[in-house]
N, C-alpha and C positions, 0 to 999 in steps of 0.2 A: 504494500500500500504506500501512496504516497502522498505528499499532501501540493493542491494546487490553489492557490488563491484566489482564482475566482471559482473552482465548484467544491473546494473544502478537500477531506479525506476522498481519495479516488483508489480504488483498488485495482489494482493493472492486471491486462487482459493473461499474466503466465502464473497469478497466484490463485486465479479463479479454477475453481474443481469443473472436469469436465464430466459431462455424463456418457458414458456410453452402454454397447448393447451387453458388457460383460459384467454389469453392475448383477449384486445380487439381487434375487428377488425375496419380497417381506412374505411371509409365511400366510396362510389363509388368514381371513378374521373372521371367527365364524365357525371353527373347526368344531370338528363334534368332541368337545372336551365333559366330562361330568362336573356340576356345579358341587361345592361344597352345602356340607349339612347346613339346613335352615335357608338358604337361598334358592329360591325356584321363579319360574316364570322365564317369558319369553322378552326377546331383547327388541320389543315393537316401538320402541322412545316413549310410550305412555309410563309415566311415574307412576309408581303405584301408592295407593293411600299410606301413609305413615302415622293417621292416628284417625278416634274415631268422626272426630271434626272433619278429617279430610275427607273420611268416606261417606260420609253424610255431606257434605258439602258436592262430590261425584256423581250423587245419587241423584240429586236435586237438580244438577244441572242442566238437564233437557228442560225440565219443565220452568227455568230461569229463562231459558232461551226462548222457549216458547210463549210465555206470560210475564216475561219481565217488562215487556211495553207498557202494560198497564199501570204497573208501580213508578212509570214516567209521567205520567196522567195525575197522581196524587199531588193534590193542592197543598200549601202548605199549613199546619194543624191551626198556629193561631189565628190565620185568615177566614178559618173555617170554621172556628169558636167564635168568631166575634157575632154579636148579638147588636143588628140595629133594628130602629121602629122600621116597620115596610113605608114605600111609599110608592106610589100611584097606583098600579094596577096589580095588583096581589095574584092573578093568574099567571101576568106573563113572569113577574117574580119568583113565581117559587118553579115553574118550568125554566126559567134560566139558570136558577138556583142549584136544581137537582142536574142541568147539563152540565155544568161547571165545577161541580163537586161529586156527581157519582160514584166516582173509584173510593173517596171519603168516606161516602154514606157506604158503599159494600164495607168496609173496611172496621167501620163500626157493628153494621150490622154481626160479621163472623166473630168478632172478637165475642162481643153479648153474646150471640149463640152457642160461641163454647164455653165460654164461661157460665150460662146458664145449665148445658148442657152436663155439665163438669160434676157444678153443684146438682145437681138432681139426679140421685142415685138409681132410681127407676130408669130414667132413660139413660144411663152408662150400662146399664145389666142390659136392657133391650138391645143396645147399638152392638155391643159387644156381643150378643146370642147372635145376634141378624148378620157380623163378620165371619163368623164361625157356621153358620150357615150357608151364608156363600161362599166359603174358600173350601167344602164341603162337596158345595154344588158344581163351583167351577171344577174339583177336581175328578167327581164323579161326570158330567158333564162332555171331559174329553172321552170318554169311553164308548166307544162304538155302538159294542154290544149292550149298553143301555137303553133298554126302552120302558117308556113310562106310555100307559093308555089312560085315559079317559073318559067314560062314557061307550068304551069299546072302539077309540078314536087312538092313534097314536099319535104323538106329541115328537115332530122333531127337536134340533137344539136348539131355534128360533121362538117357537112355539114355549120351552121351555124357561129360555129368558124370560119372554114376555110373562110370564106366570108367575116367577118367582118375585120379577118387578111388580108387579101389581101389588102382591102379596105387601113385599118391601115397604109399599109405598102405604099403602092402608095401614099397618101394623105402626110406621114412624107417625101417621096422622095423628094417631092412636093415641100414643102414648108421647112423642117429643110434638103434635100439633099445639100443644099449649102454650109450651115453652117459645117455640117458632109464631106462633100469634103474638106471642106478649110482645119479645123482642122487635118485633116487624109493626106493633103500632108503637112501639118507642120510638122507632127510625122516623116513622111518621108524623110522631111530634116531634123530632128534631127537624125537621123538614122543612115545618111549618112555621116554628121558631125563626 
């Protein structure tokens, strides 16, 4: 190397390594070697979870991707707490109201609903029979050789969604319709409000 004042340190052209075709070559990368005890998996660049937050947080991620829009939509809380008198036309107000804040008002509403939901021990026994019934159903469900009749009718897997829904839906009216009323005219006085 030598040094040239106007382009600095220059390295001349007989101390540069030349490459040619007698160069060794690097060993596969990749080779079918066995992993040591406790490490497994394949070598795809996906990280894999390193705690339970990460793998909950993996879990979740489609459905961030897919519904994270909406949480862009969310107005800010104390713009949405504030309390003033109405004024002129009370219809077009509270429809401009609920377009401007919707994701709010859902956001209220689920919170009450579980937290009502929560507290009310009756509807955690029901919600919790009604899971275990369906993951029940769904896994008896995939089985071919299942058949359910009817009236002397048989019941494809279509057929049998729609049955176990209905059921679903009559039994939560049932028993969390209370809770899901109360809730949903609270929203409606806050609405209103």
């Amino acid at each position: 190397m030598g040094w040239n004042p106007r382009r600095g340190l220059v390295q001349r052209a007989a101390c540069r390594p030349r490459l040619s075709a007698a160069m060794a070559k690097p060993e596969s990368v990749g080779a079918a070697t066995e992993l040591p005890d406790g490490v497994k998996g394949t070598m795809d660049g996906e990280k894999p979870p390193m705690s339970n937050i990460e793998e909950i947080k993996k879990v979740l991620e489609p459905y961030k991707e897919r519904y994270g829009h909406y949480l862009g939509k969310l107005r800010p809380w104390r713009e949405f707490m504030r309390i003033s008198k109405p004024e002129g036309d009370i219809k077009r107000r509270l429809e401009a109201n609920l377009t401007h804040y919707q994701i709010n008002y859902a956001a209220v509403f689920l919170v009450q609903m579980l937290f009502a939901i929560v507290s009310n021990p009756q509807c955690l026994i029901v919600i919790c029979v009604l899971v275990l019934v369906w993951m029940a159903f769904l896994k008896k469900n995939d089985d071919p050789n299942w058949k359910v009749s009817v009236g002397g009718m048989d019941l494809g897997k279509t057929q049998r969604w729609m049955v176990l829904s209905v059921v679903t839906a009559i039994v939560l009216l049932c028993v969390v319709g209370q809770v899901f009323f109360s809730v949903a005219f609270f929203c409606a006085v806050l609405v209103i409000v």
